[in-house]
C-alpha positions as CSV (number, residue, x, y, z in Angstrom):
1,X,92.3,-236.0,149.6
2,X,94.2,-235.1,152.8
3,X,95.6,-231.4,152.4
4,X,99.6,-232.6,152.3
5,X,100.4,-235.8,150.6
6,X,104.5,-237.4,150.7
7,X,106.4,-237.8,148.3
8,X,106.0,-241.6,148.2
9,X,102.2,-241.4,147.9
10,X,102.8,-239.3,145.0
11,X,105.0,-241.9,143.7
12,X,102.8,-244.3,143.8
13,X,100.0,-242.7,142.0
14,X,101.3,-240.6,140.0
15,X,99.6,-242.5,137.4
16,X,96.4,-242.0,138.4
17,X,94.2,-240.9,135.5
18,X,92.3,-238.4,137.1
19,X,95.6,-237.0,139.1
20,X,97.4,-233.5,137.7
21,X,100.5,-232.4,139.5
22,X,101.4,-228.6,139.1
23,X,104.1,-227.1,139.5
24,X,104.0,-223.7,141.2
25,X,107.6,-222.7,142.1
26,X,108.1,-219.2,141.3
27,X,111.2,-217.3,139.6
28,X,112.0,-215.4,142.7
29,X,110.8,-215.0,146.5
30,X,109.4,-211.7,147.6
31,X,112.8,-211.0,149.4
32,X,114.6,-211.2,145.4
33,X,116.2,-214.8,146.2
34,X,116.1,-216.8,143.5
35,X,113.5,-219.6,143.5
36,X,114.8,-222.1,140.4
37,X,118.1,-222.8,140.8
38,X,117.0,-225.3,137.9
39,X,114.2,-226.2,135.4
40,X,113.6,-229.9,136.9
41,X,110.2,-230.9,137.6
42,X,108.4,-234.0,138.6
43,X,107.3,-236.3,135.2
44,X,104.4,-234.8,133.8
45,X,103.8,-231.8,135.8
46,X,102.2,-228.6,135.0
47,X,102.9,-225.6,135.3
48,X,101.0,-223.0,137.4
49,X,102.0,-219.3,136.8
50,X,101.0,-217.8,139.6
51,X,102.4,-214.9,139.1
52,X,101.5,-213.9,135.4
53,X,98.0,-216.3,135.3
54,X,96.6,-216.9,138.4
55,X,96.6,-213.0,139.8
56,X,94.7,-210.3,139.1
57,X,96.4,-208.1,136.1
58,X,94.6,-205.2,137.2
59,X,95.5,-205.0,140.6
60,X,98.1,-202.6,141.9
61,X,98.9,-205.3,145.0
62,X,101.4,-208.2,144.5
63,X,99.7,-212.0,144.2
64,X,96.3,-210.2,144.2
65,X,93.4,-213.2,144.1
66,X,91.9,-213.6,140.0
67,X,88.6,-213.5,139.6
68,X,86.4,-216.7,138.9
69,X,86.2,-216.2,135.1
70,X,90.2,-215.6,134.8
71,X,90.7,-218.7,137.3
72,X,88.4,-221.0,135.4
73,X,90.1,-220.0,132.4
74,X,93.4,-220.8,133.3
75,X,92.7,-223.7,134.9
76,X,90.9,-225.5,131.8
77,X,94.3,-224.7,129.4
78,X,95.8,-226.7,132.3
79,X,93.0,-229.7,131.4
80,X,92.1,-229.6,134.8
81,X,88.7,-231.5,134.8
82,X,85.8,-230.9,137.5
83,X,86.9,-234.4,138.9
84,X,90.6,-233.6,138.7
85,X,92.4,-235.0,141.7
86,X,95.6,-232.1,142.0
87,X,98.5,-232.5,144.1
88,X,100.7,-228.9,143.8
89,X,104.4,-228.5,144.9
90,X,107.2,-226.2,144.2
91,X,111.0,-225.9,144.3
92,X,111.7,-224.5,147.8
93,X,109.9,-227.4,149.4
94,X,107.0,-225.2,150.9
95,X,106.4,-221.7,149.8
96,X,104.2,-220.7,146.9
97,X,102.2,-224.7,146.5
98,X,100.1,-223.3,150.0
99,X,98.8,-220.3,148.3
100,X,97.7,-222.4,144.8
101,X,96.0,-225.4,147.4
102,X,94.1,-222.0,149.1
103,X,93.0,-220.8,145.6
104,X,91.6,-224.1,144.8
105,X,89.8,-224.2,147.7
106,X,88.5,-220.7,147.4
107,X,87.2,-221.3,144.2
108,X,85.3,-224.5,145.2
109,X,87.7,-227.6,144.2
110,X,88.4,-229.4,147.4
111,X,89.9,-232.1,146.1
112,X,94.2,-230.8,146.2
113,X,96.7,-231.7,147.8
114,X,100.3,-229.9,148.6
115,X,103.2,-232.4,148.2
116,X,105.0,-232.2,151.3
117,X,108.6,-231.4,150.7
118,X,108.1,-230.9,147.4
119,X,110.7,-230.8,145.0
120,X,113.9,-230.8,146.7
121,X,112.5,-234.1,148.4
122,X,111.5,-235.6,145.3
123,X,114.9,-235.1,144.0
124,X,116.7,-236.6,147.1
125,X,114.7,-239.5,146.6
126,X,115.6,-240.4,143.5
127,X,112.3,-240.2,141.5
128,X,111.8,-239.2,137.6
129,X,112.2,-235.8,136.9
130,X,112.1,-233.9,133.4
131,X,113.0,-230.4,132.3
132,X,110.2,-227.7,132.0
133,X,109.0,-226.5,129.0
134,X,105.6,-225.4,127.8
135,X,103.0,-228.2,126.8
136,X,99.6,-228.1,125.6
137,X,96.7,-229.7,127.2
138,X,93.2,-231.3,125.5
139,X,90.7,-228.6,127.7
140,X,89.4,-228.9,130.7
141,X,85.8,-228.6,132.4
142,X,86.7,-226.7,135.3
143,X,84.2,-224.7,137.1
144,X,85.5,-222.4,139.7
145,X,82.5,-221.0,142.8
146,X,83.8,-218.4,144.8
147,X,83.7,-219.4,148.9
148,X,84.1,-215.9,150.3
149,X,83.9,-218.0,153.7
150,X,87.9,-218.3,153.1
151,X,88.7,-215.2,152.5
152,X,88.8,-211.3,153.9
153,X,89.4,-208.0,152.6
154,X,90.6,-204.8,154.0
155,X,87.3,-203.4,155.3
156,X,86.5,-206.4,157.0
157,X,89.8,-206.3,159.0
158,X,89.7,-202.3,159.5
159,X,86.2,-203.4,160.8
160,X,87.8,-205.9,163.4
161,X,90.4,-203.7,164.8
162,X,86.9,-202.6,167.0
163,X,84.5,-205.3,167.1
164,X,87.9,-207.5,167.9
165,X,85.6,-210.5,166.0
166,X,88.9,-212.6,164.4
167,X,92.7,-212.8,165.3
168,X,95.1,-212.1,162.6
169,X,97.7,-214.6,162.5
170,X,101.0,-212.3,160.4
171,X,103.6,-214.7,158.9
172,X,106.5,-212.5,158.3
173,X,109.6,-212.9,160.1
174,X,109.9,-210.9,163.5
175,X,111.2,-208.5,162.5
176,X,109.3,-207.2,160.0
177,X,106.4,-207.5,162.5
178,X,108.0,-205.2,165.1
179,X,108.9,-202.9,163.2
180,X,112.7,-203.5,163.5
181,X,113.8,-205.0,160.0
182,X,113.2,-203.1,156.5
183,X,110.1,-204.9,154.1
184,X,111.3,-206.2,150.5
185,X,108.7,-204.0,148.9
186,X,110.6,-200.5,149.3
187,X,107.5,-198.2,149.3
188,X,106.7,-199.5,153.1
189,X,107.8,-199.3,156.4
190,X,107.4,-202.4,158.5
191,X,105.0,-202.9,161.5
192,X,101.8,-204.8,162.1
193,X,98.1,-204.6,162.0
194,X,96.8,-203.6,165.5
195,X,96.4,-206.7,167.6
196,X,97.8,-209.1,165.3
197,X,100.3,-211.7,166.5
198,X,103.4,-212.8,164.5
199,X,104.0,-217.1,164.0
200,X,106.9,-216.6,161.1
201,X,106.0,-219.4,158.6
202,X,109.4,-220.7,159.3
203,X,108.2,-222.0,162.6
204,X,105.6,-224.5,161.1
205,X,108.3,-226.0,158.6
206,X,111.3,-228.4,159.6
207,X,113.9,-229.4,156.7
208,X,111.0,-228.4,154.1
209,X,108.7,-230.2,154.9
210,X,105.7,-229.6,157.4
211,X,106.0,-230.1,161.3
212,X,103.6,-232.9,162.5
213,X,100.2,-232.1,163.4
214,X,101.0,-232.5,167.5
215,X,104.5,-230.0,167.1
216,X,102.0,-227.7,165.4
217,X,99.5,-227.3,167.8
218,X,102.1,-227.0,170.2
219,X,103.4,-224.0,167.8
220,X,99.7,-222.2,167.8
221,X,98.8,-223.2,171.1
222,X,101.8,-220.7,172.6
223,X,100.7,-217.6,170.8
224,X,96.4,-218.2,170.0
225,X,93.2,-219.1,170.8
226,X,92.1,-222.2,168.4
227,X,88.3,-221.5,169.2
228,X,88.7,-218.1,168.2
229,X,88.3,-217.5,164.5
230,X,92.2,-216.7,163.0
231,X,92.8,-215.2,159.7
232,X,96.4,-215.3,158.2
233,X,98.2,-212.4,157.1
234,X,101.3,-211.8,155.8
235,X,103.6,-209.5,152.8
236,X,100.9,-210.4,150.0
237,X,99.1,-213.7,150.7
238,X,101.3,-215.7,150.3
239,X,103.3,-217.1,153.2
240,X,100.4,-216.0,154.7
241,X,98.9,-219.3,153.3
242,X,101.6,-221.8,154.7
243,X,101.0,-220.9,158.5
244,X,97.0,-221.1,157.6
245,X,97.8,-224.9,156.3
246,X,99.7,-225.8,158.8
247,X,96.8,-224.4,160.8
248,X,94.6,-227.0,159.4
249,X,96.8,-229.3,159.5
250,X,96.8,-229.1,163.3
251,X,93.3,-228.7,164.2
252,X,91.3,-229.5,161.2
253,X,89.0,-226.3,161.1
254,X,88.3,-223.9,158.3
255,X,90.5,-220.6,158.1
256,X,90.8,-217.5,156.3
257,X,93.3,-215.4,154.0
258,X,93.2,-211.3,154.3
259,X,94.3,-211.2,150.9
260,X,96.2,-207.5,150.8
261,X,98.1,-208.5,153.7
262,X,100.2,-206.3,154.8
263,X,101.2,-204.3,151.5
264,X,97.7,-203.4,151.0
265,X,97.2,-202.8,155.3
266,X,100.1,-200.4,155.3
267,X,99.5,-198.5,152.2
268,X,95.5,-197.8,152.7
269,X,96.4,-196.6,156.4
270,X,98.9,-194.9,154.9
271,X,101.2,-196.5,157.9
272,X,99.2,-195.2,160.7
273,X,99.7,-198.9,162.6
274,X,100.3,-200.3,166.1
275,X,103.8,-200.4,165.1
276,X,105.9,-198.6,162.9
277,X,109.7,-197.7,162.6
């Protein structure tokens, strides 16, 4: 499957029996705006809780990733099979159905797709909708395999701010980068981890939907090195995962998620960074 698919492809196999659409929108955004201004969702979605299933309940650290037994878990209540083909959106468009295609893909199930646009442009365009509401599916066979090869954790990039092996690519806005606007999370100060450079994930989006692939490159062509190794950073892994899609969308290589992101950065430094208010 390619990693985005349109809304008309979706359409037009929505059918498919080996196809599940989830639904990952979330209640609210990390900056407290509210993410379901309704309870539509495409025909015979389900429903992802990211939030309450698909992170770890025993991590301090917003979004933190599950482990493999809780992931596999979840996943079979969904029915999601071994050969499941899985397209994933959510109600802002693009924001939280990155993060669930990068989990997949962690956990060794290539075969997902994010719906570009997602549910704002399946609503303009006039195709079936239903209300949410809690369902029960026959179980699945799901196996989930941990690829560390897509992800990092905080000694690895402590490690890096010397060896200098990896770029980290931050997605928050500019000014929580510098150092110049206030984070959501109230506990921290804003700033960046040393060497890091800032592509906002609004930069890689136009109307909700994706840029092309050739405006992309164009995007990470101005600020990084494609042959360099990049790893994508941002609040709590989670817009952090838009700019690495869009990232692959461009050039078609591999990338990695530094899961703690920022909150976790900043708190174990206990905000000694490169920049700080």
């Amino acid at each position: 499957m390619n990693e985005i698919v349109s809304i008309e492809w979706l359409h037009q196999n929505l059918n498919h029996p080996d196809l599940i659409v989830l639904d990952a929108s979330l209640q609210t955004t990390a900056e407290g705006n509210i993410a379901h201004i309704h309870l539509k969702t495409i025909l015979g979605a389900r429903y992802f809780d990211l939030k309450n299933n698909f992170s770890d309940p025993n991590s301090s650290l917003p979004n933190t990733l599950p482990n493999e037994t809780q992931f596999e878990t979840e996943c079979q209540k969904l029915g999601i099979r071994r050969n499941s083909k899985i397209v994933v959106f959510d109600s802002l468009g693009i924001y939280s159905s990155p993060r669930v295609w990068w989990l997949f893909k962690l956990m060794g199930h290539h075969e997902i797709s994010v719906l570009d646009g997602g549910l704002p442009a399946w609503i303009d365009s006039g195709y079936s909708t239903e209300t949410r509401r809690p369902k029960h599916h026959e179980l699945g066979d799901f196996k989930a395999a941990l690829q560390t090869k897509y992800i990092k954790n905080y000694q690895d990039v402590f490690d890096n701010v010397h060896t200098k092996t990896f770029t980290i690519v931050d997605a928050r806005s500019e000014g929580r980068f510098n150092g110049s606007a206030d984070e959501p999370r109230k506990h921290l100060k804003s700033g960046h981890i040393p060497d890091s450079i800032n592509i906002p994930y609004g930069e890689v989006l136009a109307n909700g939907k994706f840029k092309t692939a050739s405006e992309l490159q164009t995007v990470f062509n101005r600020k990084c090195d494609d042959q360099k190794e990049l790893v994508f950073s941002c609040g709590s892994g989670l817009t952090a995962c838009i700019v690495m899609l869009a990232n692959v969308i461009a050039f078609n290589k591999s990338r990695t998620i530094y899961d703690g992101s920022w909150t976790e950065w900043a708190e174990r430094q206990n905000l000694k960074t490169d920049v700080l208010r």
